[in-house]
C-alpha positions in Angstrom: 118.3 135.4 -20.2 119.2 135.0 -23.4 120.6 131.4 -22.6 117.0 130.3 -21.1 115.4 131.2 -24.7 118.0 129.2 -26.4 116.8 126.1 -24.5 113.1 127.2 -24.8 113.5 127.4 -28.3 116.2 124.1 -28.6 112.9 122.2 -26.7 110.3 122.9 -29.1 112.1 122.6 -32.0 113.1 119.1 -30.8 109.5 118.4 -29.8 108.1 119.7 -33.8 110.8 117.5 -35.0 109.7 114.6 -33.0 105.8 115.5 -34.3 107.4 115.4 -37.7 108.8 112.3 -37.6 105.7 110.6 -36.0 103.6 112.3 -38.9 106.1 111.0 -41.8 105.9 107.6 -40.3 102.3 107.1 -40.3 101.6 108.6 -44.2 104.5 105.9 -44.9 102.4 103.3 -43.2 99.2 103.6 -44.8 100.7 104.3 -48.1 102.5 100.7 -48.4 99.5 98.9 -47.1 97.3 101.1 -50.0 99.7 100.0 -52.6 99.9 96.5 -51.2 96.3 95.8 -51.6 95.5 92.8 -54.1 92.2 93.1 -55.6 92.0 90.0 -57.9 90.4 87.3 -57.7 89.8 83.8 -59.2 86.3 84.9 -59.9 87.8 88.0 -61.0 86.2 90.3 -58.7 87.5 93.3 -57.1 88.2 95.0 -54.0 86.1 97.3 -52.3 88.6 99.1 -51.1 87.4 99.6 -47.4 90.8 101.1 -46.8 90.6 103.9 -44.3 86.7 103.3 -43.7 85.7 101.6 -39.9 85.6 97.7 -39.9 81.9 96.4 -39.5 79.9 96.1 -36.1 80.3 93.0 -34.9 78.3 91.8 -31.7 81.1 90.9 -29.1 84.0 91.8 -30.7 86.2 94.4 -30.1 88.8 95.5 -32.0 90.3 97.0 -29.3 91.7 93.8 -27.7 95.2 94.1 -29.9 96.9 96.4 -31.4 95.9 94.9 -35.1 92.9 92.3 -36.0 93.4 90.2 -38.7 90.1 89.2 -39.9 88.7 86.4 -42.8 85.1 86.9 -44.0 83.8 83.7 -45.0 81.0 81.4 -46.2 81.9 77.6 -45.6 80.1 77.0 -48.9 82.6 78.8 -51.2 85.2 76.6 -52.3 88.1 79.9 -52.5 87.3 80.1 -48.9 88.1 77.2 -48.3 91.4 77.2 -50.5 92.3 80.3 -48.8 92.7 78.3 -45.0 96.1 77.1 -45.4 97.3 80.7 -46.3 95.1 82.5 -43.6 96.6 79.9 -40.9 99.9 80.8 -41.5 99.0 84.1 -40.8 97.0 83.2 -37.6 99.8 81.5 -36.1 102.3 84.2 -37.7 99.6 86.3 -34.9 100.3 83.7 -32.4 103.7 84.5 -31.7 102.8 88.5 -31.3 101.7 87.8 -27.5 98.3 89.4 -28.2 99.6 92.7 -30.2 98.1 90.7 -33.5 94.8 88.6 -33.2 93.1 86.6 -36.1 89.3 86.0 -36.0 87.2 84.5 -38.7 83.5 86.3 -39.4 80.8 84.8 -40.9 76.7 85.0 -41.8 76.2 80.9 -40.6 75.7 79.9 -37.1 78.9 80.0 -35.0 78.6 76.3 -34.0 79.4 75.5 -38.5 82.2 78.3 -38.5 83.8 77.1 -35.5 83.6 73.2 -37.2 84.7 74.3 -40.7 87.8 75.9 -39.1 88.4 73.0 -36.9 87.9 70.4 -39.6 90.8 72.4 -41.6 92.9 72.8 -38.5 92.6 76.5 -38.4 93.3 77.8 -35.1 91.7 81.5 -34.2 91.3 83.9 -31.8 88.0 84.1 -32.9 84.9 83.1 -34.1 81.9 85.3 -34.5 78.7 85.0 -36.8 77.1 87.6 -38.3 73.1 86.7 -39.4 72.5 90.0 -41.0 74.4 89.2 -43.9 74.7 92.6 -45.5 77.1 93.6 -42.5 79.7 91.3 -44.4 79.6 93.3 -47.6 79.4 90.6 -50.5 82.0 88.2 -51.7 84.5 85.9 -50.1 86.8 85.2 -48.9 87.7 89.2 -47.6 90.6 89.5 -45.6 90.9 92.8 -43.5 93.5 94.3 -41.4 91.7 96.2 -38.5 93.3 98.4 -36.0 92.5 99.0 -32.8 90.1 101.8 -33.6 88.2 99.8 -35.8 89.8 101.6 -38.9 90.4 99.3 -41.6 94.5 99.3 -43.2 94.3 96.6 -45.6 92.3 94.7 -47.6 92.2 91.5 -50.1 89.5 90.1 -51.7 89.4 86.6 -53.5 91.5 83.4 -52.8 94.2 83.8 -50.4 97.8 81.7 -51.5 101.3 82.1 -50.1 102.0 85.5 -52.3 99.1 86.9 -51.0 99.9 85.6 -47.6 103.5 87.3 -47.5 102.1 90.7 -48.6 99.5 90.3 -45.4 102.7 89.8 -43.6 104.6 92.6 -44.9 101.6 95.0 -44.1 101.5 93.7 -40.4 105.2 94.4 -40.1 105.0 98.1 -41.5 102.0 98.9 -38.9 103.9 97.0 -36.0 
């Protein structure tokens, strides 16, 4: 008998430590991409810090689709948006090469037919496209970059024109949720 409560209690104590671990490993997560967050801006505006809040409605998308949504807000009228393509490609065909586990999408308030031109013009290549007409839904300034999980929950967030520093911590945030 006293054997069998040995193992009983070898099994849960295995199984807490396994909780543990699983635990540890998520508050390690979500405290890189919080510290990894740039919030500046060549307008100098700030973050809004949607970390940890749910990623807007969008009609027909869903997050759910990979494991991590990497998504650009834009307007095709703002000139940082538009210097913020080459970085944001790298990081959709960085998403490419995930088989589906990372997707990258592109939102924005014009009609889709203008987003999906402005991308192409630029040689952007998506997941993606989806336009949003109720422009508050997009929450202000561009361009916003997001990382959404499955679940809709947002990890990480930069706000303001995207370059190849800003590009590699996107990367490194990816790569500590994969």
């Amino acid at each position: 008998m006293p054997t069998r409560l040995a193992h009983v209690i070898g099994v849960i104590s295995n199984v807490a430590t396994i909780m543990a671990a699983t635990i540890v490993t998520s508050f390690v997560a979500v405290a890189f991409i919080n510290t990894h967050q740039w919030s500046g801006s060549s307008r100098g505006g700030t973050s809004s810090s949607a970390v940890g809040s749910l990623a807007p409605p969008v009609p027909g998308l869903d997050y759910g689709r990979a494991t991590q949504t990497i998504v650009l807000i834009v307007r095709t009228s703002c000139p940082y948006c538009t210097e913020s393509l080459d970085a944001f490609n790298e990081l959709c065909q960085r998403a490419a090469q995930t088989g589906g586990t990372i997707r990258s999408i592109v939102i924005g308030a014009e009609d889709k037919a203008i987003l999906e031109e402005y991308l192409a013009t630029h040689g952007v290549h998506v997941d993606g496209v989806y336009s949003v007409p109720n422009r508050e839904a997009l929450t202000g300034r561009t361009p916003r970059l997001l990382i959404v999980g499955s679940n809709r929950l947002i990890y990480g967030e930069w706000l303001g024109r995207l370059d190849a520093s800003v590009g590699s911590q996107v990367a490194q945030a990816l790569d500590a949720l994969e």
